[in-house]
VEXKETOR-169994 format. One record per residue (C-alpha): residue in one letter; x, y, z. Coordinates in steps of 0.05 Angstrom, whole numbers, plus 5000, padded with zeros to 4 digits. Layout:
! VEXKETOR-169994
AXYZ...
//
This chain:
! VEXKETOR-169994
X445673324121X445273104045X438072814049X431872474076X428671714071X421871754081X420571024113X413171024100X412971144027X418670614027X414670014071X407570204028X411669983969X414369273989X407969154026X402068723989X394969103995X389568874041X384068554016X376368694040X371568284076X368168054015X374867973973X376767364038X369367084033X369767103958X375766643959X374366144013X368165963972X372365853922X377365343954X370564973982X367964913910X374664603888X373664063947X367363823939X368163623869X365464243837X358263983861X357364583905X354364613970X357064254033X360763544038X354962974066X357662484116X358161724091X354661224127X357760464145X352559994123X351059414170X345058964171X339659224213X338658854279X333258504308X331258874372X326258254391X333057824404X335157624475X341957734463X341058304434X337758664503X341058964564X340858654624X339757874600X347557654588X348456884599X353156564643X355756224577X357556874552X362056944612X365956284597X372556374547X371455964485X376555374494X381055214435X383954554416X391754634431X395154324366X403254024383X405054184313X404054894328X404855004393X412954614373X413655234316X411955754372X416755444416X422355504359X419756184337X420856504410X427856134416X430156384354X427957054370X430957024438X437256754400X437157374355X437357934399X443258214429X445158534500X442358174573X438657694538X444257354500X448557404565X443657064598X442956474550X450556374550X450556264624X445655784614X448955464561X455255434602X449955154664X448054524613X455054474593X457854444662X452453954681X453353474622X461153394643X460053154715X454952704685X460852384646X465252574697X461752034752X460151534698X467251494680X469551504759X464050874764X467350544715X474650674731X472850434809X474149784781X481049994743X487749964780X492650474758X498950244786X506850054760X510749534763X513249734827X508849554873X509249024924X502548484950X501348915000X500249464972X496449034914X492148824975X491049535003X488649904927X484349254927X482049364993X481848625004X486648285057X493948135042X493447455062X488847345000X492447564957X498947164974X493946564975X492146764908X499946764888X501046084915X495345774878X499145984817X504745674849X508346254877X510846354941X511147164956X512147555012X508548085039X513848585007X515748354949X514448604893X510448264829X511348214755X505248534713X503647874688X501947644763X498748264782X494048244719X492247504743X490947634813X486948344807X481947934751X480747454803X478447944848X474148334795X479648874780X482949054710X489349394707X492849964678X499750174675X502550794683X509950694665X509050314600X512850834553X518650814602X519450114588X518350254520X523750744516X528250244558X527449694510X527650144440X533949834418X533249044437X533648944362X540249384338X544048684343X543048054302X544947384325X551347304291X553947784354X551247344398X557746874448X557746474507X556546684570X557546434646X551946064679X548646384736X547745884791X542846024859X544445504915X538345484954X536745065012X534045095098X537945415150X545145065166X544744565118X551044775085X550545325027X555145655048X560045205064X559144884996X561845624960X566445665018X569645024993X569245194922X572145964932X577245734983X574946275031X571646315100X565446815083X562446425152X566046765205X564747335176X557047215188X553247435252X551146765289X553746335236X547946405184X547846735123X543547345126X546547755062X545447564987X552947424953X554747364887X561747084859X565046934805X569446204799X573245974754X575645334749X581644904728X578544814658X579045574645X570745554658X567546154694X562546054741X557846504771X554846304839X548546704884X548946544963X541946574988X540446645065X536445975085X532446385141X525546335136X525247105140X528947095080X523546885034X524347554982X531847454973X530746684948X525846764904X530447394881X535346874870X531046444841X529146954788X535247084759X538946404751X540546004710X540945474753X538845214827X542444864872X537844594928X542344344980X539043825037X542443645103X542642865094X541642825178X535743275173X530443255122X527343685066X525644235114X519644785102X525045305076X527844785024X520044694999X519045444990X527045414950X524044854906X517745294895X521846004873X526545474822X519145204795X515445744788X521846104758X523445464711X530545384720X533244684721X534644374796X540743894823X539443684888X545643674932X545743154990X550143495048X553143225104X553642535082X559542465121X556442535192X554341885229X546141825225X547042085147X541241795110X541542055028X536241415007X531541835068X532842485028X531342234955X524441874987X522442585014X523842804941X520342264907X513442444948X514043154930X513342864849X521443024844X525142364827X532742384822X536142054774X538241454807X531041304824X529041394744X527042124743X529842704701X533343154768X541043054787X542842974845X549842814882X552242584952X557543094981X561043375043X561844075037X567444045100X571043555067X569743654995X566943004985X563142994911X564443704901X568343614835X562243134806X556943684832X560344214792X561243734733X553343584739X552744314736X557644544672X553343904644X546844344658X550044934633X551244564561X545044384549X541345134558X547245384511X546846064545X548546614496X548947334509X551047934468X557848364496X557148904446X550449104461X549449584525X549449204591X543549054630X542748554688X539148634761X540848984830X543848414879X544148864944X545449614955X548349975021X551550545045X558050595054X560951235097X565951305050X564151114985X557751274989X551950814950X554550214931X550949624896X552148974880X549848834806X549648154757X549948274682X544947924647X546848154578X551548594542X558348914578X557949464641X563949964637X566850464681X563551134662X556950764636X550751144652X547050634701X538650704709X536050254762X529650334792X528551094811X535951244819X541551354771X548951564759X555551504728X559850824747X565751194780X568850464800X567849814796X570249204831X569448444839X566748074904X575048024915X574548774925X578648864864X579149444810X576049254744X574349554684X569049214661X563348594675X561948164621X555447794615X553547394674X558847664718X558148074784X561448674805X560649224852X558949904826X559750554857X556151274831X549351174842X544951694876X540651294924X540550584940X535950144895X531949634915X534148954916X531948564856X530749214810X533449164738X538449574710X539249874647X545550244611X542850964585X545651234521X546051934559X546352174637X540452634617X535752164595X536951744651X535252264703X528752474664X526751654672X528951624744X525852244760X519351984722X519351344766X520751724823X514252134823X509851564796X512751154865X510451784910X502751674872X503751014890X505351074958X499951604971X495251254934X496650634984X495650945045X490550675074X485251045121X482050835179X474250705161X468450715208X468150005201X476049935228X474150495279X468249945308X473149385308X477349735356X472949915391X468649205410X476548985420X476149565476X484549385477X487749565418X494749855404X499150055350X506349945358X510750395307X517350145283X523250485236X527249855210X534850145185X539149585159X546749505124X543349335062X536449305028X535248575023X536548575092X530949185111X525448865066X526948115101X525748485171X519748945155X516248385127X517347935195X515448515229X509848715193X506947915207X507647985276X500348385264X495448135317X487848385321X490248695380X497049085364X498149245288X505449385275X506549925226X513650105189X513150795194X520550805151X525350335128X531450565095X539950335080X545650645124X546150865188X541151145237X541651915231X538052555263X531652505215X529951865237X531252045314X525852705304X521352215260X521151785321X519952245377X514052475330X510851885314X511951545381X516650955345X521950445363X527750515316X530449815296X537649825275X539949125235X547349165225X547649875230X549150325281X546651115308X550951735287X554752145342X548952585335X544252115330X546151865395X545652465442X538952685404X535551935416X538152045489X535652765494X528752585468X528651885507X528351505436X528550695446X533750515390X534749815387X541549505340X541348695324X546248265287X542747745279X535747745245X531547285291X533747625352X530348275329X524847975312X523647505388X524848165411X519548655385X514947945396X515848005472X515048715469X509248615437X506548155492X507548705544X504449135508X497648745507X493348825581X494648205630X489347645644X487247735716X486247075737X483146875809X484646335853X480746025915X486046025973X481045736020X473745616050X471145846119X464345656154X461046136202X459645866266X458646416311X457147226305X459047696348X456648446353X460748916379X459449696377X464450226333X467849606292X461449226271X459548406258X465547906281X464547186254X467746686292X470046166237X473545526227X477045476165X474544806126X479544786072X486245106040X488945716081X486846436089X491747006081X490147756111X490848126045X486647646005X478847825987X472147446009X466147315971X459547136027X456046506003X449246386033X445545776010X450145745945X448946465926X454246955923X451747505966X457548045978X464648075952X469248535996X476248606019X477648336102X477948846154X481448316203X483247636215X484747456290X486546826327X483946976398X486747726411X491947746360X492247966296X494447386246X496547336172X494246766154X490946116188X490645426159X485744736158X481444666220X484345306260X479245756291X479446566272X475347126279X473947516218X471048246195X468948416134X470249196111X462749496096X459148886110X455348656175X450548296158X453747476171X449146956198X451046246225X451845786162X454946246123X460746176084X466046486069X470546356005X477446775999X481346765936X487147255913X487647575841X494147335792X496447765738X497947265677X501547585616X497947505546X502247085498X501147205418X497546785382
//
């Protein structure tokens, strides 16, 4: 050990000293001084000064508080301010972050939502009145977007001076006309296609512009002789190649004559059925033949030809047929004319007109003449450079060529390999040949030809159009395509409470589905629509499907579902087809010849509707005697007073002119035999089943029930 701390000594040091009692007191007095100023003493409270109150004052006293006291003072609410607070909180709402601005988007998104539907059912209120619709679409289903009958609207057409069919289609200058006159406005869907189509109309000037064939439509009634006339003219038989003897295709062909001059004629069917594939004709001619049967008459079909060349404005020569047959009367024909405001010629007016014999070829050579006359004076140019267009003639299916459609050039020159758009379908021209059935390689302008390479089979009067590429063409056909699906959706038409109420009072109505399949599409839009008129209040009859070619296995299973007929025109079931209609107990039904199809599905028609039970009075019996007999009932001994009673007719009991009972007989008996009938003043005893209670006087009226079948109207 080298040393000690001594702690004590060591914390005594660093330590201060204590101070006394009177060291602390000494000290505090001393901080107090400093306080108060360096007065001394203690601090004095201050006292609030207030005026002194009056204790003599009510209001001043306990206990003796008014009721007005009570009331809140109202203030006057000023709009100015009350506006600012408003704007003040909403800013300050608008300010602050977290649940509260959350909130105020949602509501914002609320008012937005609800503004839009505003607009939303404004614009649908206006656009009620606003048809959306293409060039595509046909008076019905005009009629049916409208919701107006069809039969209006084709009344609407023929005060215009159009004569339309329930299926055929209509330009956009008629539709605009005919939806303003029932309060509609129009809008089409399709315009920039037709844009695009029609981009290029101007690449070639005039100095390009040559000569080209005239187009000529011969028009006329049923066997008055169109044919014949081309038959004449071609040196062919195109008649015995016709079902019946009538014309029920659209042909085109191509002439030419001894003076080197083409000629391009259109063969219209004269059927009344027919009506689409005239005014078809009518629409792209040049010129119309209307041929009259000089032993017949101007006939309704020749009216409705003269209508389609009017309202399409093509010049007419009227040729007088048949002038050759005994009871020929041409002066007859021209009279008809004259009161329909068309003078010929000879009797001072501005139309042609010549007296032939289409057998014989009597004033065939002077009608052509008249017509290359015609031809002249249009001075019909078109442009063979320029990239063809023209209209669909017909379209079919062929088994082994596949689509094939007849086409007329209207202007420029079709090629093999040409990219063709018609309608919704398209394709490369793999072949081509005349009406001959003859290779070519190309059609100039105003010439027909058959073209093969198409993907579908266009409709009948469509226009076609040369494509610069294969792709652009299927982006327009597939365009068209899906605005002819909106179309056809947007047509259907629903059955309303109103329709639903209609059957119903009717208490007997049907629906009779049909799927039309023809050779070629003139052909299946000429039958629908004759179907389609064969509508009664009763039975409506709806084309579930119409389509070209054959009838295959889809339309045997679209049958059996749909509970449908299948109509084959010129066509005939598959192998297949066949043993799956047979299977599934399908009625398939083939025609040749147009007006048999359509008797046909008439008298079907008529069996479908419930017969007319209709009563006759077989005879009149007076009671002379009653006879009571226990187990059977009342025997009346009768005479019978007029006609003759049979066993199984019914009775009606007639006392004093009132019909009393009406019952079946129980027996009829000439002494003890049963009888089965008894004639004019023979005596029988008869028994009423369920009915005893005959008196003398009565009588006795029997009368059988006859099922008569309905007839359309």
């Amino acid at each position: 050990m080298v040393g000690k701390i001594d702690l004590d000594s060591l914390n005594q040091a660093t330590r201060p000293a204590k101070k006394s009692k009177d060291e602390k007191k000494k000290e505090r007095e001393e901080r107090m001084h400093a306080q108060n100023g360096g007065t001394g003493g203690k601090r004095k409270r201050e006292r609030i000064q207030q005026n002194k109150v009056d204790v003599n004052d009510i209001r001043n006293q306990k206990g003796n508080k008014t009721k007005q006291n009570k009331r809140p003072v109202k203030v006057e609410v000023d709009d100015e301010e009350v506006q600012r607070q408003i704007k003040e909180t909403l800013n300050r709402l608008q300010s602050q972050k977290g649940k509260t601005l959350t909130s105020k988007h949602k509501r914002d998104r609320r008012q937005l939502e609800r503004e839009k539907m505003a607009e939303e059912r404004a614009e649908e209120q206006a656009q009620s009145k606003v048809l959306k619709l293409t060039e595509f679409v046909t008076a019905n289903d005009l009629a049916v977007m409208m919701n107006v009958p069809v039969t209006k609207v084709i009344g609407t057409c023929m005060t215009l001076g159009m004569m339309v069919s329930i299926n055929q289609r209509l330009d956009a200058e008629t539709i605009n006309i005919v939806a303003e006159e029932f309060g509609f406005s129009t809008e089409y869907v399709d315009a920039k296609v037709v844009e695009d189509l029609h981009a290029d109309d101007e690449e070639y000037g005039e100095e390009d512009m040559e000569e080209r064939c005239p187009i000529i439509t011969v028009m006329g009634h049923v066997d008055h002789g169109k044919t014949s006339l081309l038959d004449h003219i071609r040196n062919t038989n195109v008649i015995a190649g016709e079902a019946g003897g009538i014309t029920q295709h659209i042909g085109a062909y191509n002439v030419r004559l001894k003076n080197g001059k083409h000629l391009t004629f259109l063969d219209t069917p004269g059927h009344e059925a027919f009506t689409a594939m005239r005014a078809r004709g009518a629409k792209v001619t040049d010129i119309a033949i209307i041929i009259v049967a000089a032993d017949d008459g101007v006939m309704p079909q020749t009216r409705e030809a003269i209508s389609h060349a009017q309202a399409a404005g093509v010049p007419m020569i009227f040729a007088i047929n048949k002038c050759d047959k005994p009871g020929a009367n041409p002066e007859k024909i021209k009279e008809e004319l004259a009161n329909m405001n068309l003078l010929v010629e000879e009797w001072g007016g501005k139309y042609q007109s010549q007296d032939i014999s289409a057998k014989k070829g009597t004033g065939v050579f002077e009608l052509l003449e008249k017509v290359l006359l015609e031809a002249e004076l249009l001075d019909l140019k078109a442009n063979p450079k320029r990239r063809a267009k023209g209209s669909i003639i017909e379209s079919s299916l062929d088994k082994g060529r596949g689509f094939v459609s007849t086409v007329l050039v209207s202007d420029g020159t079709l090629h093999v390999g040409d990219v063709v758009l018609a309608g919704s379908y398209h394709g490369k021209v793999k072949a081509m040949f005349n009406e001959r059935g003859q290779n070519i390689e190309r059609a100039l302008p105003g010439e027909p030809a058959v073209i093969l390479g198409l993907n579908g089979a266009p409709t009948a009067g469509d226009e076609f159009n040369v494509m610069p590429t294969e792709q652009e063409a299927r982006q327009i056909a597939s365009k068209r395509e899906q605005l002819q699906r909106e179309m056809s959706i947007r047509t259907k038409k629903h059955i309303g409470l109103e329709e639903i109420g209609r059957r119903l009072a009717i208490g007997d109505f049907k629906e009779l589905n049909l799927i039309v399949k023809a050779d070629v599409d003139g052909s299946v839009e000429a039958l629908s629509d004759s179907l389609i008129k064969l509508s009664t209040e009763n039975i409506q009859v709806n084309v579930i499907h119409k389509g070209v070619g054959a009838i295959s296995d889809s339309d045997i299973l679209l049958a059996e579902a749909s509970d449908a007929i299948i109509i084959g025109f010129n066509v005939r079931a598959t192998a297949t087809a066949r043993k799956m209609a047979e299977t599934a107990e399908v009625d398939v039904r083939v025609y040749n010849v147009i007006y048999d199809a359509i008797e046909e599905v008439k008298s079907a028609m008529e069996g479908m509707l419930s017969p007319e039970i209709k009563e006759n009075v077989t005879a009149t019996l007076e009671v002379l005697q009653t006879f009571h007999i226990s187990k059977v009932g009342t025997i009346a001994g009768c005479v019978v007073r007029e006609g003759k009673i049979k066993r199984q007719n019914k009775v009606r009991v007639i006392r004093d002119g009132i019909v009393i009972f009406t019952g079946d007989l129980a027996s009829l008996k000439h002494g003890k035999d049963d009888v089965k009938e008894m004639g004019v003043n023979q005596e029988c005893g008869v028994s009423i089943r369920s009915y005893n209670d005959l008196v003398e006087g009565d009588l006795l009226e029997s009368f059988e029930q006859v099922e008569v079948a309905k007839k359309l109207e």
